[in-house]
N, C-alpha and C positions, 0 to 999 in steps of 0.2 A: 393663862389669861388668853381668849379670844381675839385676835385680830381686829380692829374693827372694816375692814376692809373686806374678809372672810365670813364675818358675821354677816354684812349686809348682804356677800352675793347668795347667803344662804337664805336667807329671808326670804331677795328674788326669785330664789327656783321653789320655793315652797308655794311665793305667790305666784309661780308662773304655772305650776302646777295642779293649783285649787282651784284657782279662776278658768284656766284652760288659754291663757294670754301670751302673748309673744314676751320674748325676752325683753326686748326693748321697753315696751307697755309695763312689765313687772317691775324693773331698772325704776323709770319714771314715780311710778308709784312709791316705789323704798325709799326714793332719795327726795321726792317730794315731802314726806314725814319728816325726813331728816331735816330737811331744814327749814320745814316747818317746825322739829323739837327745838334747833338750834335757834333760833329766832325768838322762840318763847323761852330758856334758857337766858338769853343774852336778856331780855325784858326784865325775867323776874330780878335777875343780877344788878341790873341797872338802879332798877325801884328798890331794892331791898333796904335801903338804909339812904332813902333822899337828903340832901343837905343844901343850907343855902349857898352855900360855895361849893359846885361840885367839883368833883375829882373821880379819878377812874372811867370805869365803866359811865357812871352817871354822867358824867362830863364829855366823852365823848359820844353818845347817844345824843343829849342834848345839841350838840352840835349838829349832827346829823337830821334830826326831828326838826330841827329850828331851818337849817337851810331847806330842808324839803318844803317848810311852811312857807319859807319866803317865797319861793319859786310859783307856788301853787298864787299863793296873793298878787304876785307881779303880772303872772300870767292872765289870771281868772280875777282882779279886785278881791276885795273885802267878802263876797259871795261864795269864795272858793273856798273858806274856812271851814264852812259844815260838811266839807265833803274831803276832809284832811283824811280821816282816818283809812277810806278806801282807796284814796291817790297814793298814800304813803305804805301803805300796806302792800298792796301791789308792787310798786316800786322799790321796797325792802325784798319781799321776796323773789322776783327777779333778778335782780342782781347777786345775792346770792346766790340763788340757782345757775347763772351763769358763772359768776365765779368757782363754786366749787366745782364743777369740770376741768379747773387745772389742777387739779390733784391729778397726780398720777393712778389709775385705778377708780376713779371716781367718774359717776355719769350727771350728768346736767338735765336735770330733770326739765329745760327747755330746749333740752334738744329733743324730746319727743312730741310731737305734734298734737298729741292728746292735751299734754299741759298749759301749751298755748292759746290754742285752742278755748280749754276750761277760762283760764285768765282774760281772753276778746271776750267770749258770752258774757261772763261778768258784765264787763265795760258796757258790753250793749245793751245789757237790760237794764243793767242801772241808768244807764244817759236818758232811757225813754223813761223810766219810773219816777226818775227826776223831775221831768220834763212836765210828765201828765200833773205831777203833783204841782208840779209849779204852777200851770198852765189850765188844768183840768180840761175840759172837751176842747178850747179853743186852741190846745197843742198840733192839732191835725194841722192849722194855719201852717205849720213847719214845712208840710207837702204841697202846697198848693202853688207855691210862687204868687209875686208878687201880680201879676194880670189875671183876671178871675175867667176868662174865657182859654186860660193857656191851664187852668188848673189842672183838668185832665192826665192831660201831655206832663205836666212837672210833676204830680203825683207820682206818675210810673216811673218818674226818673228817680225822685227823691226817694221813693222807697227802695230801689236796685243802689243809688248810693250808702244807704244805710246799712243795707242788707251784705253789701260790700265790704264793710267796715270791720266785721269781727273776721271774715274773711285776710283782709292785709294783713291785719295786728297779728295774725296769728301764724301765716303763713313769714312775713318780716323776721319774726322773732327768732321763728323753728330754722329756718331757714340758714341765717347768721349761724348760730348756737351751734344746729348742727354739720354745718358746712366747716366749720374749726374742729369741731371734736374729730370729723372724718381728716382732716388735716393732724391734724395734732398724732392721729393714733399712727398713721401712714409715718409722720416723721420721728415716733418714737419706735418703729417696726424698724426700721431703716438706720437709722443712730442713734439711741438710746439718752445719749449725753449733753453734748454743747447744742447740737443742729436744732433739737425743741424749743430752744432756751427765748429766742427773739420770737417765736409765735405764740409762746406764752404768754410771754410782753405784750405783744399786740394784743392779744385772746385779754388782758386786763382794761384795754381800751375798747375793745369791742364789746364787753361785759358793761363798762360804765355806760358807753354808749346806747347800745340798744335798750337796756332798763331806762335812762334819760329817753329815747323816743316814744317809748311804750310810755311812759308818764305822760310825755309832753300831750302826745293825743289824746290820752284820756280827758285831759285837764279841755283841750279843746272842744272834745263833742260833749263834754258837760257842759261846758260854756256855751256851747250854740243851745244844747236844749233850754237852758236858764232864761236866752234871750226874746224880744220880745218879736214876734212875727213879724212881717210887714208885708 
């Protein structure tokens, strides 16, 4: 039987190979499937067999879906509901992603900058597709600022503020994720054993953490597109 650890970094050099990509970008890729597989796994498992009293898998899933909802609704009202499935989607697979980087031998498909990256575009286009929809032509109101003769001027800002936005998410994320792995690997080169043990620990608060920021903002520049100009 194949390793599964073995199996993926072969995957990696096949894809680092086809594409003509760096190691790191090929890593990302493998393990972004992975748990993206693992995630759709955990779902169908979940659903398989619904009940009205759940248990297992169903019951703690539900947990997790239900607190995610609450958060979105306390944050965003009653508004924030139709746009559960993109807040929570994002926010599962992040976390994951950062968590499985404490596997020993395992890459964190947000520690490459690409994935990040990928994840802020999202958020970005979606806040504005949102927006127009809500809004239709009179969304531009969002750039003008509130003084009609300062419009100009706040235009050029508000658009360098937006434009700024998939920029942080994505650099924040990359940054965390992979400033621990480069930690983690230096103190498993170095001691193999105990000395890893407490940056793991932390690396599970910094996983919850950063996936909770990355939500939180989402849930905000949605919320600002929803709202009404002035």
């Amino acid at each position: 039987m194949v390793h599964p650890l073995l199996f993926l970094q072969f995957l990696s050099n096949k894809l680092q190979h086809l594409l003509h990509i760096s190691e790191a970008s090929a890593n990302a890729v493998v393990y972004t499937w992975l748990v993206i597989i693992l995630l759709g796994v955990v779902s169908m498992i979940a659903t398989k067999a619904l009940k009205t009293i759940p248990s297992g898998m169903q019951n703690f899933m539900e947990v997790v879906v239900d607190g995610i909802e609450k958060m979105i609704v306390e944050t965003m009202g009653e508004n924030g509901r139709p746009y559960f499935p993109l807040i929570a989607t994002l926010a599962l697979f992040i976390l994951v992603s950062n968590l499985i980087g404490l596997i020993p031998g395992f890459f964190p498909p947000t520690a490459n900058l690409n994935t990040t990256a990928a994840c802020a575009v999202v958020v970005f286009l979606s806040t504005h597709v949102i927006g127009i929809k809500k809004h239709g032509f009179h969304y531009i109101q969002h750039f003008m600022g509130p003084i009609w003769w300062l419009s100009p001027l706040m235009f050029f800002i508000e658009v360098i503020g937006h434009l700024s936005r998939p920029l942080s998410l994505s650099l924040r994320l990359f940054g965390n994720m992979n400033g621990h792995e480069l930690v983690l690997m230096i103190f498993f080169a170095l001691a193999p054993f105990l000395v890893p043990l407490p940056m793991m620990l932390m690396g599970v608060l910094v996983s919850f953490i950063q996936a909770f920021v990355f939500m939180l903002l989402t849930m905000i520049y949605i919320q600002g597109s929803l709202e009404e100009a002035h």
